[in-house]
Phi, psi and omega in degrees: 000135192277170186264351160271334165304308183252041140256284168330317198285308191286357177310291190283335209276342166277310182305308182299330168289304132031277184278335171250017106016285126020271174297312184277359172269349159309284155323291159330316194265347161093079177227107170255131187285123168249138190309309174332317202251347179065037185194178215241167204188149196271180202255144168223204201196158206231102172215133203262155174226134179203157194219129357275186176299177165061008179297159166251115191291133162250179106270127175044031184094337203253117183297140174251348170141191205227180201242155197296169176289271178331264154331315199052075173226127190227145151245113194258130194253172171040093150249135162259158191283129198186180197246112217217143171259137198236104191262163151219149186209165236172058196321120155114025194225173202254158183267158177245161212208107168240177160242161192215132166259156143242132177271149138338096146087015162264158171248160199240131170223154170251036195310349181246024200277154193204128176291180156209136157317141191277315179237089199267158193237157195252116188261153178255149189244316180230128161266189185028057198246136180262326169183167190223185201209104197272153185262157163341304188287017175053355188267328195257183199205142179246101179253143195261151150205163167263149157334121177299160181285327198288337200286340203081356193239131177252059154229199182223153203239135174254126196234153139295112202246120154288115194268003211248310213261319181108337218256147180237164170209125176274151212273267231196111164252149193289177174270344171190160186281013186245019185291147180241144166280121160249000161208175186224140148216097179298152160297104175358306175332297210083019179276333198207176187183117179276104197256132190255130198226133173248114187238146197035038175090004147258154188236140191242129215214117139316108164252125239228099176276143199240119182246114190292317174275344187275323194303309192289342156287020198265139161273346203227184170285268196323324175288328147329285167291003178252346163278340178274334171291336159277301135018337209251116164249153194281105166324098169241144230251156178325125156279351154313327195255350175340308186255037179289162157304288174193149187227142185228138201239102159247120158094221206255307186301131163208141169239123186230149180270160153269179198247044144256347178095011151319160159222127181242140153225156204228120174297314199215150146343299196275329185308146161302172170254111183226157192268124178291327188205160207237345165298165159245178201271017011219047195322156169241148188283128144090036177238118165290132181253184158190142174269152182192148172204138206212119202031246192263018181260106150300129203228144165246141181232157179238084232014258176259011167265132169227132180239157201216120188303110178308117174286331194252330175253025184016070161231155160267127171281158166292118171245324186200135165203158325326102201270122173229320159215169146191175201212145134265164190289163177287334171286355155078019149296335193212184218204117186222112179246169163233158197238007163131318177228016186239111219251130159235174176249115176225152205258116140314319205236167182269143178228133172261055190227182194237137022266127210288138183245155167260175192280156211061350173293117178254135182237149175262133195243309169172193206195125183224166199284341183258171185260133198274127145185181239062038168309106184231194191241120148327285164221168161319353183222007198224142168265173166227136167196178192234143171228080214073228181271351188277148182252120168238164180223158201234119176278170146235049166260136182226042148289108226043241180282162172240151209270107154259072180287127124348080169277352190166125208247139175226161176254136192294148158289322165238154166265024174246353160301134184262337170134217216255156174278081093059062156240126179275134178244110193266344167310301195267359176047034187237161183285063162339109175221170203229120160197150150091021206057034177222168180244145194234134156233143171289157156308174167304113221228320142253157170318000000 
């Protein structure tokens, strides 16, 4: 090689070191040339958490890969920032469909996401059943049903229904069939429960204690129901709260307003008693109140106004209105109401995850023509509610459209039914529903 041949060669091998030099510290530093913008720009990632597993990602249409067997976790790295259509799919699940942006030098996450079977299906577990009242402990349920015509008895017998074992051990049969439950109230425990039963124009109010091994030894129906009536004491009721407004009894704990518009609560009988909040309250004559409480938060509702008792200047504040329901999350961070056809979020807690909320922040999840209810939590991230006859479940991250499925349409029996009665069992990941007089569970709806 001549020595102008290696002058040219070292020439060129600099110029190219020169001009790509540049580039890879560009590339190092997470800078990628976007086609779009014709200039370079840093990078960002994509990381998805999904349920159930091996689901499959799309970007823009094009798959980036399945999700791990284990975790269902994919992290896709070097995106440039934009705005990206995000498919996820699953053969026999309904798909979830976002627009997602990347940011610079971020990772954009998903972290909650749940496939749902496209058509799951339902076996029935109780007939001739008028409602039923899942206990605490999520496994048993206090189902009221009636009496066959064929039985001779024209009432209704309220049973323990073991929902895991299948097994019922009957309560309390009524005196006639036209006697009514006007409440239900578990004990925290599940040891116990209160029940207000109104029979010839009197209500009569019961605390109905349960002891599960002396019942499962009972052979017959009568015997049964003749251990729960010892079992069974005559409800006498706080005398503090006897001339209340309104009261709420959880456990040993009652909190009741006074007709100055106080709100007291007694941990116990034997505990003193102190005043929660020191304004009073501004009562209405021939107005129903109801006390509520969600997790460490106190709420007054006023017919379809609900106010929530201010901690630091202990007055009740204005919170929601039109008010129809609400629930907490299991995680006891949010709060999800409905004003009837209209679904919100509201945060106790600040959440740090994306999409990220501050604490006090109520957010709007959407709104439909018909009216929703039986609301409940899926999960910490996911809702359940009936729309008619329909059952739906909702995520709430709600960046852009929110991910909705139909899981399941039921037909009314009357037309003053708003639709079927509800419950998520999160031990067994399975659907409860009351509807047509029978209670039905879904297959397994997650892994």
């Amino acid at each position: 090689m001549t020595r102008k041949l290696r002058g040219n060669l070292l020439l060129l091998l600099g110029t190219i070191f020169f001009i790509s030099a540049p580039a890879l510290i560009l590339y190092s530093q997470g800078y990628r040339f976007d086609w779009d913008t014709k200039w370079f720009s840093q990078v960002g990632a994509f990381y998805f958490n999904i349920t159930p597993a091996r689901a499959e990602v799309f970007v823009n249409g094009k798959p980036i890969g399945k999700t791990a067997y284990a975790l269902g976790a994919t992290l896709s790295k070097n995106f440039s920032p934009n705005l990206y259509s995000i498919q996820i799919t699953k053969d026999g699940y309904h798909p979830w469909e976002k627009l997602l942006e990347i940011l610079p030098k971020q990772v954009t996450e998903a972290k909650h996401i749940i496939l749902f079977p496209l058509k799951p299906t339902f076996v029935t577990l109780q007939d001739n059943v008028q409602e039923f009242w899942f206990a605490p402990n999520a496994i048993e349920a206090l189902v009221q049903k009636s009496n066959l015509p064929g039985s001779g008895r024209n009432t209704w017998t309220l049973e323990l229904w073991n929902t895991q074992q299948n097994t019922t051990y009957p309560l309390y049969e009524s005196q006639q069939l036209q006697d009514e439950i006007h409440g239900i109230q578990w004990d925290p425990n599940s040891a116990s429960f209160l029940l207000d039963i109104s029979s010839r124009e009197q209500i009569h109010s019961f605390v109905q204690h349960i002891d599960r091994n002396l019942l499962a030894r009972q052979s017959s129906r009568s015997e049964s129901l003749k251990v729960a009536a010892e079992l069974r004491k005559t409800h006498i009721p706080n005398p503090l709260i006897q001339d209340a407004i309104a009261f709420l009894e959880m456990g040993s704990s009652s909190l009741w307003i006074d007709r100055k518009g106080i709100l007291w609560r007694q941990a116990d009988r034997a505990a003193d008693v102190f005043a929660l909040s020191e304004s009073p309250f501004p009562l209405r004559t021939e107005t129903s109140y109801i006390i509520r409480a969600a997790g460490n938060e106190f709420f007054l509702q006023e017919n379809q106004k609900l106010y929530i008792l201010n901690r630091q200047t202990k007055q009740f504040e204005e919170f929601f209105t039109p008010f129809h329901e609400m629930v907490l999350s299991p995680d006891g961070k949010k709060l999800a109401l409905s004003s009837g056809n209209e679904i919100w979020i509201y945060f106790f807690e600040e959440i740090r995850e994306q999409p990220f909320r501050s604490k006090g922040g109520k957010v709007f999840l959407t709104r439909f023509s018909e009216n929703i209810a039986e609301l409940a939590w899926l999960d910490s991230h996911y809702l359940l509610f009936t729309r008619g006859g329909t059952i739906v479940t909702s995520e709430i991250d709600n960046r852009d459209r929110l991910n909705m499925v139909e899981l399941a349409a039921f037909s009314h029996p009357t037309p003053a039914q708003l639709g079927p009665n509800i419950f998520w069992q999160d031990t067994t990941k399975t659907l409860f529903v009351h509807t047509g007089g029978k209670i039905l569970s879904s297959e397994k709806l997650l892994p």
